[in-house]
SETORVEX-187696 format. One record per atom (N, C-alpha, C): residue in one letter; x negated, y, z. Coordinates in steps of 0.05 Angstrom, whole numbers, padded with zeros to 5 digits, always signed. Example, Ala and Ser with C-alpha at 12.3 -4.5 7.8 and 13.67 -1.06 7.14 Angstrom:
2
a-00264-00114+00156 a-00246-00090+00156 a-00264-00066+00156 s-00257-00045+00142 s-00273-00021+00143 s-00258+00001+00157 
***
This chain:
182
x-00227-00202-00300 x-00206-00196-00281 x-00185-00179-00294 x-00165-00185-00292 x-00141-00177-00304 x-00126-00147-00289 x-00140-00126-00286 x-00139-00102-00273 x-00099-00104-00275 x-00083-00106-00282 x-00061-00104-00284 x-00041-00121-00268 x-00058-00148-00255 x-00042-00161-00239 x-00038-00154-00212 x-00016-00168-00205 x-00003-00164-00182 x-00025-00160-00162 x-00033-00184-00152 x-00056-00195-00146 x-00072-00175-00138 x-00084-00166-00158 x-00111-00146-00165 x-00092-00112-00155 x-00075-00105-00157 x-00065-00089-00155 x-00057-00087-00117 x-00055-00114-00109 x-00040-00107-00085 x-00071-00109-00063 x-00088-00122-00076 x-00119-00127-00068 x-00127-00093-00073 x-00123-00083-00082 x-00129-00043-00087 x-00110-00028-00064 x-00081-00041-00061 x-00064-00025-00043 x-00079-00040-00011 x-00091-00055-00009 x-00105-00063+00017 x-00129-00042+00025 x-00146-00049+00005 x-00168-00030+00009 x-00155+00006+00012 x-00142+00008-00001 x-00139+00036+00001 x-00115+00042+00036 x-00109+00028+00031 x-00099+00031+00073 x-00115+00024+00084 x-00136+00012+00085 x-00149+00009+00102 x-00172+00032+00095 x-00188+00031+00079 x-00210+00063+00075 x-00200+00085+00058 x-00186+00090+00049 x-00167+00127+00040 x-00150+00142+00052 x-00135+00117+00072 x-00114+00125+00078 x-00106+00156+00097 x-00134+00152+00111 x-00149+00161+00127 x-00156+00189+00125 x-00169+00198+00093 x-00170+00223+00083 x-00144+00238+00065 x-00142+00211+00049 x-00121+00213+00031 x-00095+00225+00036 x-00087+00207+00057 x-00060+00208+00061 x-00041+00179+00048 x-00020+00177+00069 x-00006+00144+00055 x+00009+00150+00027 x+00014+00173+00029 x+00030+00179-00005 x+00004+00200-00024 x-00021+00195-00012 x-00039+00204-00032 x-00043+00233-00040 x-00031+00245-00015 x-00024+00287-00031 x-00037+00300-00008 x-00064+00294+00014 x-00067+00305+00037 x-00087+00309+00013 x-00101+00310-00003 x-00120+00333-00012 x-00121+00341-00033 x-00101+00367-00028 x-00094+00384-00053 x-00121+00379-00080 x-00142+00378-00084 x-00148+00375-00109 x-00143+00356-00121 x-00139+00339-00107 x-00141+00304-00112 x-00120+00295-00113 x-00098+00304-00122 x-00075+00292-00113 x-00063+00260-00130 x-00075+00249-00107 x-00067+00211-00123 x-00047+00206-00120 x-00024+00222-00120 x-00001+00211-00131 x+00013+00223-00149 x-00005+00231-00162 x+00001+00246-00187 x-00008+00233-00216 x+00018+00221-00232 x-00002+00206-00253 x-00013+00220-00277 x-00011+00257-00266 x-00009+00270-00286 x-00043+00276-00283 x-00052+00284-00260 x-00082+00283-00255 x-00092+00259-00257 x-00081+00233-00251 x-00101+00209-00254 x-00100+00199-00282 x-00079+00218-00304 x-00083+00204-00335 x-00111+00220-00344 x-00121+00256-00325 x-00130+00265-00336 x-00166+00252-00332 x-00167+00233-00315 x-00192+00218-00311 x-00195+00191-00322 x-00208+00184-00335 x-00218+00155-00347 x-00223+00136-00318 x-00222+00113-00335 x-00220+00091-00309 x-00253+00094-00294 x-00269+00092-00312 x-00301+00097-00310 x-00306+00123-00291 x-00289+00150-00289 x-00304+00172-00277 x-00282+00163-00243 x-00267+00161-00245 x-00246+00143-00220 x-00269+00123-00196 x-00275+00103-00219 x-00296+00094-00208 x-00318+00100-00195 x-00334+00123-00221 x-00360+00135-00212 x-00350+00149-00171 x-00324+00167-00182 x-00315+00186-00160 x-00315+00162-00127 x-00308+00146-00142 x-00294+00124-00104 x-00325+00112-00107 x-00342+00101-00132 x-00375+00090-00117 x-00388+00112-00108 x-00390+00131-00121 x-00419+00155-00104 x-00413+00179-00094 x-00377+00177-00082 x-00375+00207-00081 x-00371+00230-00091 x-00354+00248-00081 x-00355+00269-00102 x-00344+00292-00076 x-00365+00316-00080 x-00364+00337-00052 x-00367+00328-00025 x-00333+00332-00013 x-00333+00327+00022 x-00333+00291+00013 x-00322+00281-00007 x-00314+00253-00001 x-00343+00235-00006 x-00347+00216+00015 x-00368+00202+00015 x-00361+00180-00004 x-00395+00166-00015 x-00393+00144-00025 x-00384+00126-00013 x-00365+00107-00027 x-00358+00082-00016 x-00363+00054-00021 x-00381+00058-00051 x-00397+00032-00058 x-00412+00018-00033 x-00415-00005-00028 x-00437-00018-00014 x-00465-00003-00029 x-00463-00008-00057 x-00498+00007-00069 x-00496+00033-00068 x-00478+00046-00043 x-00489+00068-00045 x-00484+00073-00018 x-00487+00055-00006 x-00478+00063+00030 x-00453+00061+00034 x-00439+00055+00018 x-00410+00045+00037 x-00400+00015+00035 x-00382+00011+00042 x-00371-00016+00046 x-00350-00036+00033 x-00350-00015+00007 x-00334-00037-00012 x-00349-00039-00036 x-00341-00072-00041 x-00352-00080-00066 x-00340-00074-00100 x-00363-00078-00118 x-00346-00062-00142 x-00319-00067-00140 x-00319-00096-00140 x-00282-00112-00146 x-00265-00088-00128 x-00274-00080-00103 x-00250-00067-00087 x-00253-00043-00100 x-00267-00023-00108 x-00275+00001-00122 x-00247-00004-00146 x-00258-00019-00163 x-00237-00022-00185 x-00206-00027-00174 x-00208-00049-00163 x-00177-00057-00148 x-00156-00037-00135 x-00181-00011-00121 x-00159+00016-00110 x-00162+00035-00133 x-00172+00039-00158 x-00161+00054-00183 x-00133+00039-00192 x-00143+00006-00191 x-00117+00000-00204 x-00097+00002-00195 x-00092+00005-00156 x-00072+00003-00145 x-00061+00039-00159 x-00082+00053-00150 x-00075+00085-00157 x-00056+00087-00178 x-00073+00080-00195 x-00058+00078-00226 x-00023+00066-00227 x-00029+00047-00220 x+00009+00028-00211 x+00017+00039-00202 x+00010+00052-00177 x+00025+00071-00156 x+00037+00102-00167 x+00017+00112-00182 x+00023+00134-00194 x+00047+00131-00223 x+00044+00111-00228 x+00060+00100-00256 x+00094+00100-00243 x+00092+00085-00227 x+00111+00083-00212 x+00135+00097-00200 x+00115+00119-00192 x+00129+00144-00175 x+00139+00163-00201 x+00127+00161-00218 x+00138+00181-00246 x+00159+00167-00255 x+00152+00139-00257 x+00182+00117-00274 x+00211+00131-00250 x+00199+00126-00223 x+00225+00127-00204 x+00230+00154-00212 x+00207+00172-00219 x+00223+00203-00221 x+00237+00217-00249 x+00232+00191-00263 x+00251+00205-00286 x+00272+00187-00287 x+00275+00166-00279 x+00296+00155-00268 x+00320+00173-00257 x+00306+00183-00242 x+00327+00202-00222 x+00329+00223-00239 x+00322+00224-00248 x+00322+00257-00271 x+00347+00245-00286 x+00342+00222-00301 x+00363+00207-00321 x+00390+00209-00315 x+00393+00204-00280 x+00412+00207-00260 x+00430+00234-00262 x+00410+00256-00252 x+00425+00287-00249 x+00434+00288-00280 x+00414+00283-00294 x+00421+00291-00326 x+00452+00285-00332 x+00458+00248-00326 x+00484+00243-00332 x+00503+00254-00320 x+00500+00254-00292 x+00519+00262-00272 x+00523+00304-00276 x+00506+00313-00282 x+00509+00347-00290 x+00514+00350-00308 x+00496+00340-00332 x+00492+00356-00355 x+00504+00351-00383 x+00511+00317-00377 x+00514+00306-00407 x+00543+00315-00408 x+00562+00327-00395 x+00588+00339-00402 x+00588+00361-00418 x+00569+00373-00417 x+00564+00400-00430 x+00543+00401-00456 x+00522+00376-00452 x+00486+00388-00464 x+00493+00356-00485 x+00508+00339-00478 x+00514+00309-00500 x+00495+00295-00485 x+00496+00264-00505 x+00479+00247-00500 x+00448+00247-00515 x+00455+00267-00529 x+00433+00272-00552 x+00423+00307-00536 x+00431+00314-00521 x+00417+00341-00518 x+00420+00358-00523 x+00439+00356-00542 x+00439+00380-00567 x+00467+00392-00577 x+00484+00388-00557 x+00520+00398-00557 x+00513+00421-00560 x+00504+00437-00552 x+00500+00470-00537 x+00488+00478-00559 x+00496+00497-00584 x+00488+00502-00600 x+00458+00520-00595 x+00427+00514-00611 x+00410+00532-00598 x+00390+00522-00576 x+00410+00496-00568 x+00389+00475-00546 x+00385+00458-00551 x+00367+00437-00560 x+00356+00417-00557 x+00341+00408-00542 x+00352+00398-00520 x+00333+00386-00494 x+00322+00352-00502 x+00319+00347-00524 x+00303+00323-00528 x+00288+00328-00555 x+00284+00349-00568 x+00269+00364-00581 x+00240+00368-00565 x+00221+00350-00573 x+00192+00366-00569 x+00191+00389-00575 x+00189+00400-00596 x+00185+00424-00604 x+00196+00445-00588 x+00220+00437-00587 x+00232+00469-00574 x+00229+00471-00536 x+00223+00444-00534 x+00213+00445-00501 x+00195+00457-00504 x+00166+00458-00509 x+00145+00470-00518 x+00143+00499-00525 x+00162+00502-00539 x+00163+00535-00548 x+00170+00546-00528 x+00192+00533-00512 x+00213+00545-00489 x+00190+00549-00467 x+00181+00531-00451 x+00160+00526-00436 x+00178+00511-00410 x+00154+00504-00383 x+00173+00491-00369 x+00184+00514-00349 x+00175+00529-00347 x+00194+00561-00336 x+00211+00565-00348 x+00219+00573-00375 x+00242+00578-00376 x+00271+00553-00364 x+00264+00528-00370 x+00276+00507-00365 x+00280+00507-00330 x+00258+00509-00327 x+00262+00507-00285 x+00285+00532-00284 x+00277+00556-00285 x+00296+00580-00281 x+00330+00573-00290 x+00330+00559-00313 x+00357+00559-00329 x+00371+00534-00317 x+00356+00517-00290 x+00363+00484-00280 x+00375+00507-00255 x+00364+00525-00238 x+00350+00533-00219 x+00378+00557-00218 x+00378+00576-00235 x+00390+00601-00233 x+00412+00598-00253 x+00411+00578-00274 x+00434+00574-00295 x+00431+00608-00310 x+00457+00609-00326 x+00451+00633-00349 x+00474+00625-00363 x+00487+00652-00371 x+00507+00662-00393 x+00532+00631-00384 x+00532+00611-00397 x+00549+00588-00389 x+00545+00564-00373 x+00518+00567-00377 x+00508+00544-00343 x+00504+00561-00321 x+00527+00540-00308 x+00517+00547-00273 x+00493+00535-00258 x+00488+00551-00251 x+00458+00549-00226 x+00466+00523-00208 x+00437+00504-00204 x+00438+00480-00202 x+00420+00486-00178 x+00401+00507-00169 x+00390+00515-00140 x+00403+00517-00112 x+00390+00499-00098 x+00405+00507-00067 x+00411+00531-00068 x+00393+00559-00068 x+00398+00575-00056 x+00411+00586-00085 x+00426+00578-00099 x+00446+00589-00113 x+00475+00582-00116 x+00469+00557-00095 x+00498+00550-00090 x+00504+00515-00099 x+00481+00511-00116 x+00477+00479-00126 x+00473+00465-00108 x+00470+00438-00117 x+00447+00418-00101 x+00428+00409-00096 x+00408+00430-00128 x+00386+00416-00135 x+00360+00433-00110 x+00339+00421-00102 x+00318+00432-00093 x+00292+00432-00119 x+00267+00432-00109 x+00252+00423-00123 x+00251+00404-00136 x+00244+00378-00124 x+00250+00343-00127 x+00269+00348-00148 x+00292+00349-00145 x+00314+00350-00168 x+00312+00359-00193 x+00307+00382-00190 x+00297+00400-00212 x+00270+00388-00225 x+00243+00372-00217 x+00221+00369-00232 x+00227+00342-00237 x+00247+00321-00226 x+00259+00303-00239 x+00270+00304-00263 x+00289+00328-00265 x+00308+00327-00292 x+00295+00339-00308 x+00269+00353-00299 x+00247+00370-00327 x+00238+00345-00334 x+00225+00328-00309 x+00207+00299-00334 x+00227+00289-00347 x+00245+00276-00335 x+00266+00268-00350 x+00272+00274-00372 x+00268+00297-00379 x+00283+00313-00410 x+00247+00309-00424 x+00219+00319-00419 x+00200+00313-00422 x+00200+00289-00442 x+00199+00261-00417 x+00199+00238-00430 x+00214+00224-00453 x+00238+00235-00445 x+00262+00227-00471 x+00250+00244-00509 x+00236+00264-00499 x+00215+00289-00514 x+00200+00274-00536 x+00185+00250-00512 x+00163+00238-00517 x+00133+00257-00504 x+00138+00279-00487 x+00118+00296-00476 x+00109+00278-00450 x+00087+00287-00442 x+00077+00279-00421 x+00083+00305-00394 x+00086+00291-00375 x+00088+00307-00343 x+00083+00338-00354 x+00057+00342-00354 x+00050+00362-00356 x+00051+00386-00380 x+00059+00368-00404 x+00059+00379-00438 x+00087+00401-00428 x+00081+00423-00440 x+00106+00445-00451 x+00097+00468-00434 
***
């Protein structure tokens, strides 16, 4: 079975509205440890412990294998990782997308197409994202400094959260870092 097809993927988005939806939540964030719409927590699990977690349970959440007392079969077990997985892929593609967005529309007048106008900044530099960390970057999107202006609602911008952790992956990805790296 070809875990990547449509098919098999939209056979995972069934099962999971009909048995997760329930605990989960429809966008996957009603239990703070677990948060499945995060592809930054679901890169940090193998397809195998995903699995183990939705056949036998894990804490408050019950097994849901048939061989273990519940009511789905392996195929659907695998089929709602794979939906997870797509779904989570997804929501990061749309969010650095939109990151790509603010970036052109704010930043590339000032920071280039390369990142690196602003003598001292390189925002597509791994390295110096990393050194910098993602605090200094939120604060400097958020509150601006010395020649950038503050991009925070409550500084007078447009950006909220959403905006702001858009244009951090955004700069991230272009990096080559992952969600969570810096």
């Amino acid at each position: 079975q070809d875990i990547h097809s449509e098919y098999f993927v939209q056979s995972g988005r069934t099962v999971y509205e009909t048995w997760c939806i329930v605990c989960h939540g429809s966008n996957g964030d009603r239990v703070p440890i677990a948060p499945l719409n995060s592809k930054a927590f679901l890169d940090s699990l193998p397809d195998s412990s995903l699995v183990q977690i939705v056949s036998s349970g894990l804490r408050h959440m019950p097994a849901m294998a048939a061989v273990q007392g519940g009511r789905l079969t392996d195929y659907q077990v695998t089929a709602v990782v794979a939906y997870l997985r797509h779904r989570a892929a997804s929501i990061s593609a749309r969010r650095i997308s939109r990151g790509q967005d603010l970036y052109v529309d704010n930043c590339l007048c000032c920071h280039g197409g390369s990142g690196d106008a602003v003598p001292g900044i390189a925002l597509t530099s791994a390295r110096y994202l990393q050194r910098a960390g993602d605090g200094r970057f939120i604060s400097a999107i958020y509150d601006g400094g010395s020649e950038m202006p503050a991009y925070g609602k409550e500084r007078g911008g447009d950006f909220g959260v959403l905006e702001v952790a858009a244009l951090l992956g955004y700069l991230k990805s272009r990096a080559g870092l992952g969600a969570t790296t810096a």
